[in-house]
N, CA, C and O atoms as CSV, one atom per row, in Angstrom:
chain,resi,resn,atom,element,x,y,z
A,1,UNK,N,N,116.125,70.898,101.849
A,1,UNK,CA,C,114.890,71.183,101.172
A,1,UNK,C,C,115.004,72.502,100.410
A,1,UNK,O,O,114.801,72.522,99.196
A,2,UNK,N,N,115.352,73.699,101.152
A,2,UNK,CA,C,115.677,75.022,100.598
A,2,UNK,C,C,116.676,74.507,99.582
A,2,UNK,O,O,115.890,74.383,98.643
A,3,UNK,N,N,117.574,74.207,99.208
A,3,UNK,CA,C,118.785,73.815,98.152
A,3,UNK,C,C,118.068,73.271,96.972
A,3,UNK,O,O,118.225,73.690,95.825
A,4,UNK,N,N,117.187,72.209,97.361
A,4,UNK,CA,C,116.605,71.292,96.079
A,4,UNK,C,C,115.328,72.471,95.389
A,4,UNK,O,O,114.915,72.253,94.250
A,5,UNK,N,N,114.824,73.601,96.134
A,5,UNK,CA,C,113.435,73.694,95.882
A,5,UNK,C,C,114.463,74.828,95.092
A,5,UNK,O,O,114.000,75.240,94.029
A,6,UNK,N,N,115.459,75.238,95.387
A,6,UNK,CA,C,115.901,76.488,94.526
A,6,UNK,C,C,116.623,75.844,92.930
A,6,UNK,O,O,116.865,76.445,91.883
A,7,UNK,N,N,116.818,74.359,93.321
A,7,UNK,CA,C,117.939,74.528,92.311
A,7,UNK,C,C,116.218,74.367,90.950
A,7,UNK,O,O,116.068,75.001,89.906
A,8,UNK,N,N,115.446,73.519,91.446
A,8,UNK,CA,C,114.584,73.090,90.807
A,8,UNK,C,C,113.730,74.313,90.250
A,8,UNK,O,O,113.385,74.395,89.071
A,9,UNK,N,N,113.456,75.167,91.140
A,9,UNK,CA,C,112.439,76.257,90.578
A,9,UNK,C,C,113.474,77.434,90.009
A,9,UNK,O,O,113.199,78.313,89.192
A,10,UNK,N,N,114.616,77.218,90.614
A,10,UNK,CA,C,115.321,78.604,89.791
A,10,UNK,C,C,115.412,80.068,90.667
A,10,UNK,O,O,115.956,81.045,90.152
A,11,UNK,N,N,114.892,80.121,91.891
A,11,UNK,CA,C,114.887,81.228,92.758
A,11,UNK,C,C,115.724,80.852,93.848
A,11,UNK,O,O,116.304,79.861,94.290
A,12,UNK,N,N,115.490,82.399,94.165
A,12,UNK,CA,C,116.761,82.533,95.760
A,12,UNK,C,C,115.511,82.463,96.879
A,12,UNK,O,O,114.474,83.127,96.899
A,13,UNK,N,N,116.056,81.245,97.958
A,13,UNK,CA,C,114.610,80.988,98.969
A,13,UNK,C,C,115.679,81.734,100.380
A,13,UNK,O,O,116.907,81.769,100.298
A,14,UNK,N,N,115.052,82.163,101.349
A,14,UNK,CA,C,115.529,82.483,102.602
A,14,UNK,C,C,115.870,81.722,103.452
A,14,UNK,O,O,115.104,80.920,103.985
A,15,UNK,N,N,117.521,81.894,103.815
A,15,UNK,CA,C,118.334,80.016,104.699
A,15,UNK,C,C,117.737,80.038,105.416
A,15,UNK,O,O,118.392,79.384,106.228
A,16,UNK,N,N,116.292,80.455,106.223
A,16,UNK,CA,C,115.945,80.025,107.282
A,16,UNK,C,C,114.012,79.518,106.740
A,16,UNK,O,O,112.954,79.781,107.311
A,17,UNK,N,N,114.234,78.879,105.685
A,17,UNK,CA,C,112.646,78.710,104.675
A,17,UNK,C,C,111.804,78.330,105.529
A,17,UNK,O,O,110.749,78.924,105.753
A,18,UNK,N,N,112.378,76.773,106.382
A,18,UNK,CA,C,111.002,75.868,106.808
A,18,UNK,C,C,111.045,76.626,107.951
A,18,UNK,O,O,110.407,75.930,108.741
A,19,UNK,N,N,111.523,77.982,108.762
A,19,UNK,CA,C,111.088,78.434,110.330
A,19,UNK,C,C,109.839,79.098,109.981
A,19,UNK,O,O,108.686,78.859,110.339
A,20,UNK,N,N,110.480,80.274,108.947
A,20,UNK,CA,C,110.519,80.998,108.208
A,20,UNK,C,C,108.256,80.664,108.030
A,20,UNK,O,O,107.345,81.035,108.771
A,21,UNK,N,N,108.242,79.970,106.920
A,21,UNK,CA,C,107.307,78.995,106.230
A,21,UNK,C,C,107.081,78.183,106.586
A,21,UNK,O,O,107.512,77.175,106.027
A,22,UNK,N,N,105.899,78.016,108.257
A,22,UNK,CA,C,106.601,76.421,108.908
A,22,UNK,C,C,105.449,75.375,108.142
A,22,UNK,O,O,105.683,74.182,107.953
A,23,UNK,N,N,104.245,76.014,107.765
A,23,UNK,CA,C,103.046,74.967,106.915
A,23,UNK,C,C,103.343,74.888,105.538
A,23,UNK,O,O,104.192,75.574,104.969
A,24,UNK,N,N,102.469,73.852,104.909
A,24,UNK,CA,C,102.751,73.610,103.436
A,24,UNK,C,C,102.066,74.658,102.693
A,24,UNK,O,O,102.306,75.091,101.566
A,25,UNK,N,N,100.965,75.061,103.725
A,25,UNK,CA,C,100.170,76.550,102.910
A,25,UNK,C,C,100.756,77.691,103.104
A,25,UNK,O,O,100.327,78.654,102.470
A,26,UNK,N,N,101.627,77.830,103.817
A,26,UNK,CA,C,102.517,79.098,104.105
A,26,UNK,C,C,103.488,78.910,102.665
A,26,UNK,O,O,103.291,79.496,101.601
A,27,UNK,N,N,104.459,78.032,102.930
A,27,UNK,CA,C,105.434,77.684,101.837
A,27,UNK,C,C,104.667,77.821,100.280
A,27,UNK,O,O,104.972,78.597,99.374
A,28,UNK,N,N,103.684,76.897,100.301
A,28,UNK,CA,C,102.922,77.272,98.825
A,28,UNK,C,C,102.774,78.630,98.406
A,28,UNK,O,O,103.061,78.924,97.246
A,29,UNK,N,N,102.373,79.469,99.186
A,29,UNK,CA,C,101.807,80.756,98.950
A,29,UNK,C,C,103.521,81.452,98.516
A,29,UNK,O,O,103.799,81.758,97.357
A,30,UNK,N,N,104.444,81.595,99.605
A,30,UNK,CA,C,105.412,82.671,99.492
A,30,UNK,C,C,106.122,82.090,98.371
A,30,UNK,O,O,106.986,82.836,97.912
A,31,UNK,N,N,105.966,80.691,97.665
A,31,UNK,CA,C,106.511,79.809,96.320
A,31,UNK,C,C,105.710,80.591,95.659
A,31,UNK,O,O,106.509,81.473,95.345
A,32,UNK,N,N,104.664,80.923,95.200
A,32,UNK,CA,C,103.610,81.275,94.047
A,32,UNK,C,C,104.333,82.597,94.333
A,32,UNK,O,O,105.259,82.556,93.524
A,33,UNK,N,N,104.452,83.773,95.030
A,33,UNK,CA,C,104.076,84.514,95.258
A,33,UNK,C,C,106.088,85.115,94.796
A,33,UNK,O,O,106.359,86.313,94.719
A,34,UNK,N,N,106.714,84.472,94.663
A,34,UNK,CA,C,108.210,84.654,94.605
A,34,UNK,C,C,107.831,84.465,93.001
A,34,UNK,O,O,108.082,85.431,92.281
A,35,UNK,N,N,107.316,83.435,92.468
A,35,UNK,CA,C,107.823,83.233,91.115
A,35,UNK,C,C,106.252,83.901,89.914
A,35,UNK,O,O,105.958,83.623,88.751
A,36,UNK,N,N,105.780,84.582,90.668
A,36,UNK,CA,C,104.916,85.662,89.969
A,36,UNK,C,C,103.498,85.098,89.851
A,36,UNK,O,O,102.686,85.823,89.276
A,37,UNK,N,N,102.910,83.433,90.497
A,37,UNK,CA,C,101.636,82.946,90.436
A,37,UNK,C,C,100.876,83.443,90.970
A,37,UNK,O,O,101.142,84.161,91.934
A,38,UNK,N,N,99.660,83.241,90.540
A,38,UNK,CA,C,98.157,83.048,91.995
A,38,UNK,C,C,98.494,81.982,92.577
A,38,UNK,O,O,98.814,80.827,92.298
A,39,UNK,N,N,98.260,83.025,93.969
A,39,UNK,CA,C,98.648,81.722,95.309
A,39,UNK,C,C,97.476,80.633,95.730
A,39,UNK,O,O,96.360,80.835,95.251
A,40,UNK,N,N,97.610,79.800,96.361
A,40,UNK,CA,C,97.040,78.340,95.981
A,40,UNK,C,C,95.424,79.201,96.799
A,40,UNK,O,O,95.237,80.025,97.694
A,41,UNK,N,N,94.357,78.218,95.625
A,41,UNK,CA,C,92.854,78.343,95.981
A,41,UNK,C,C,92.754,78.148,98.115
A,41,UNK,O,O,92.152,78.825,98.948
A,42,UNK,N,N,93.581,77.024,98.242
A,42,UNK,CA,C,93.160,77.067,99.954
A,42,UNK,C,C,93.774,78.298,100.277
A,42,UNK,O,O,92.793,78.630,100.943
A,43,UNK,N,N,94.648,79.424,100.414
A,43,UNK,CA,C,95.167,80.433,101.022
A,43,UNK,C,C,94.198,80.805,100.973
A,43,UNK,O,O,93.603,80.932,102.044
A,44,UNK,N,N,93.601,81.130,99.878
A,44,UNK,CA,C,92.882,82.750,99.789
A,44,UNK,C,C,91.363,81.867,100.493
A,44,UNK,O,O,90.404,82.417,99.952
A,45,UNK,N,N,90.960,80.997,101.245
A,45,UNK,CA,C,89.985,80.447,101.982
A,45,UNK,C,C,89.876,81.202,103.241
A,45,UNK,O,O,90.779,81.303,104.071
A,46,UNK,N,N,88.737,81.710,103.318
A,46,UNK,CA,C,88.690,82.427,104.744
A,46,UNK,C,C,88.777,81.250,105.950
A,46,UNK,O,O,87.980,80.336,106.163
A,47,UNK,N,N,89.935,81.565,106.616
A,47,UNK,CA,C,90.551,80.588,107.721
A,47,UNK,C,C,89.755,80.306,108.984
A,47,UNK,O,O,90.087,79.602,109.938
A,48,UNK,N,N,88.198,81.272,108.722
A,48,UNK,CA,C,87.214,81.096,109.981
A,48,UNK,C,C,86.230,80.384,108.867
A,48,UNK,O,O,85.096,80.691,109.236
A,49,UNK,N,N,86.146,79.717,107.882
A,49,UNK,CA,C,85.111,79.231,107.345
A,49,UNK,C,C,85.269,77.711,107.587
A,49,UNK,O,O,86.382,77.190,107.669
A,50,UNK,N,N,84.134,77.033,107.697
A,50,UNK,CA,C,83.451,75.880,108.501
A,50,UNK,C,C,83.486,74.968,107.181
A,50,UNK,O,O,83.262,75.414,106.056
A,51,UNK,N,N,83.835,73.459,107.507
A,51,UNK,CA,C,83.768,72.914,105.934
A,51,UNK,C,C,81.886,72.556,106.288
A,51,UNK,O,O,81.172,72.513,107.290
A,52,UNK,N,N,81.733,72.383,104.964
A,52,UNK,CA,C,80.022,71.593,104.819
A,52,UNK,C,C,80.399,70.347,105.164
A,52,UNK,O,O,81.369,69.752,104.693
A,53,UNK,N,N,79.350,69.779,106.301
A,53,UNK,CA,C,78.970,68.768,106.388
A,53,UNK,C,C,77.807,67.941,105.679
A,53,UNK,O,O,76.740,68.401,105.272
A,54,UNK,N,N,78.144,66.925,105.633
A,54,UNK,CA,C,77.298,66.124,104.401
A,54,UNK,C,C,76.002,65.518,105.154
A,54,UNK,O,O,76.032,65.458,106.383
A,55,UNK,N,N,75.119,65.168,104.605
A,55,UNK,CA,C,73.665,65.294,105.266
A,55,UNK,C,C,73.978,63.653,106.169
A,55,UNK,O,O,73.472,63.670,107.291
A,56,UNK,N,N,74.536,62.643,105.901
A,56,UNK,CA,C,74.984,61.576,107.068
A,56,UNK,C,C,75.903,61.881,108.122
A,56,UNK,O,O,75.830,61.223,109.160
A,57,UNK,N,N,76.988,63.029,107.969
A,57,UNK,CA,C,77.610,63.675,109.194
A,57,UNK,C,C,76.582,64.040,109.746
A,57,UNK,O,O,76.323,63.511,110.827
A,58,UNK,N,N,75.559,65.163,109.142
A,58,UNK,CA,C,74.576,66.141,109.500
A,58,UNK,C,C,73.695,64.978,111.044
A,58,UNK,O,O,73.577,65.375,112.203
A,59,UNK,N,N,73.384,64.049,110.691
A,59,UNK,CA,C,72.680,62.833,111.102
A,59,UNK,C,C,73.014,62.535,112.545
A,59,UNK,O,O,72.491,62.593,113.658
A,60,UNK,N,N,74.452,62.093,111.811
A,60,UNK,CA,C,75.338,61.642,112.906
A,60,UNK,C,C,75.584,62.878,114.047
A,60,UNK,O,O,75.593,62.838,115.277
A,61,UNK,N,N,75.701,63.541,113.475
A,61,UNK,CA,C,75.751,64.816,114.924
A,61,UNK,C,C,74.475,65.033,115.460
A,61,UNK,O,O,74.228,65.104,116.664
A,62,UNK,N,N,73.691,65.133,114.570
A,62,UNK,CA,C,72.029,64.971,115.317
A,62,UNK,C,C,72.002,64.197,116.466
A,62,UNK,O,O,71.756,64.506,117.632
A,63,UNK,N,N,72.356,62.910,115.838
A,63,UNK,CA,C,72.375,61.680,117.066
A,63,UNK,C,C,73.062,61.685,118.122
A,63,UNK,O,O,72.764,61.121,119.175
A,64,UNK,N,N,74.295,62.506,117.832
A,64,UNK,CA,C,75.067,62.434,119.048
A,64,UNK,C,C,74.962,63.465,120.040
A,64,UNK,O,O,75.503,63.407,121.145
A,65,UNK,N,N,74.151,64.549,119.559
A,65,UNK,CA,C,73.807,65.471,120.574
A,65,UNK,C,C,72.306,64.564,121.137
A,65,UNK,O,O,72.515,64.046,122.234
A,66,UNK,N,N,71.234,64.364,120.722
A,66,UNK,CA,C,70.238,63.781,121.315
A,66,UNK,C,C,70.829,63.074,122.290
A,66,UNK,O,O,70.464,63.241,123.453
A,67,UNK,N,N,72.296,61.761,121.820
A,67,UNK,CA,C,72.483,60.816,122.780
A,67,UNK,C,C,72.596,61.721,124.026
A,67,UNK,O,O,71.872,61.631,125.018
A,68,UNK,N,N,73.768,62.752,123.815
A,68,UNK,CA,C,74.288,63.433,124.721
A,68,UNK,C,C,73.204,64.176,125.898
A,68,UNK,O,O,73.518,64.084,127.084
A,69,UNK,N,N,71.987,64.871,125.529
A,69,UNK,CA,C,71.103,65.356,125.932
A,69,UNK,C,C,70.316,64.551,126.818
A,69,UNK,O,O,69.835,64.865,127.907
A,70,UNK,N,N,70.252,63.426,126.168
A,70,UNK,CA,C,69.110,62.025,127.288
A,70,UNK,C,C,70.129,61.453,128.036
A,70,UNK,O,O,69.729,60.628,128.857
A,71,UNK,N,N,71.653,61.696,127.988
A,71,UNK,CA,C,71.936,61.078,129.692
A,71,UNK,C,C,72.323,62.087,130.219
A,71,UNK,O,O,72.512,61.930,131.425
A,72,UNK,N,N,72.611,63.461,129.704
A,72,UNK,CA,C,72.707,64.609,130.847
A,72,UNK,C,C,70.512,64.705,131.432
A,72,UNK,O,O,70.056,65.664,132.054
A,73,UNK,N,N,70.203,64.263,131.271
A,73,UNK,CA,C,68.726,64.352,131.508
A,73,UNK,C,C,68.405,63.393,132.231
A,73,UNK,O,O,67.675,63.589,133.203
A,74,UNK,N,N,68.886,62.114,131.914
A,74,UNK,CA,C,69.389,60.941,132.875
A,74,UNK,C,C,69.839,61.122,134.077
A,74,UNK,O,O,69.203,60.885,135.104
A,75,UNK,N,N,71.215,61.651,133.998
A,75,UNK,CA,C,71.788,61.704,135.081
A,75,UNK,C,C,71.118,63.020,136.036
A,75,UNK,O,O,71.316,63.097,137.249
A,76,UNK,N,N,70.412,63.885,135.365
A,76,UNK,CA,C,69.727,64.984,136.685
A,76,UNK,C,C,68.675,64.579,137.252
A,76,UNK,O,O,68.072,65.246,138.094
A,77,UNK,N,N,68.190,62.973,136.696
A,77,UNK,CA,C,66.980,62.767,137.779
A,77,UNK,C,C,67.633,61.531,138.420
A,77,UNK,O,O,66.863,60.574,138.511
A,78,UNK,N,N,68.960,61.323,138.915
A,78,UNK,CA,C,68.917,60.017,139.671
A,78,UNK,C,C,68.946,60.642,141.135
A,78,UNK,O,O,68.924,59.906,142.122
């Protein structure tokens, strides 16, 4: 992989790339970041940020905590 990505882009990569770079967002970034780009829009994503859920996920989790709630409520009155 290191051999093909150098001969193709033209840079010197480190013989130990994929330990080295073990995700595709690691590798993307130190690629941009070797050949003088902005590194990819997901890096620079704060890695504690939550994706949006869409208002039928939104629903669906509604429901599944209610379910969850009426048999823990269930089960404390048998």
């Amino acid at each position: 992989m290191r051999n093909r990505l150098e001969a193709s882009l033209g840079i010197t990569l480190p013989v130990a790339l994929v330990w080295a770079y073990p995700t595709i967002s690691d590798l993307a970034t130190v690629l941009c970041e070797r050949m003088d780009y902005a590194p990819p829009a997901a890096a620079e994503q704060n890695s504690d940020a939550q994706p949006e859920l869409s208002d039928e996920e939104m629903d669906l989790l509604s429901d599944l905590v209610d379910a969850s709630e009426l048999e823990a409520v269930t089960r404390g009155e048998s």
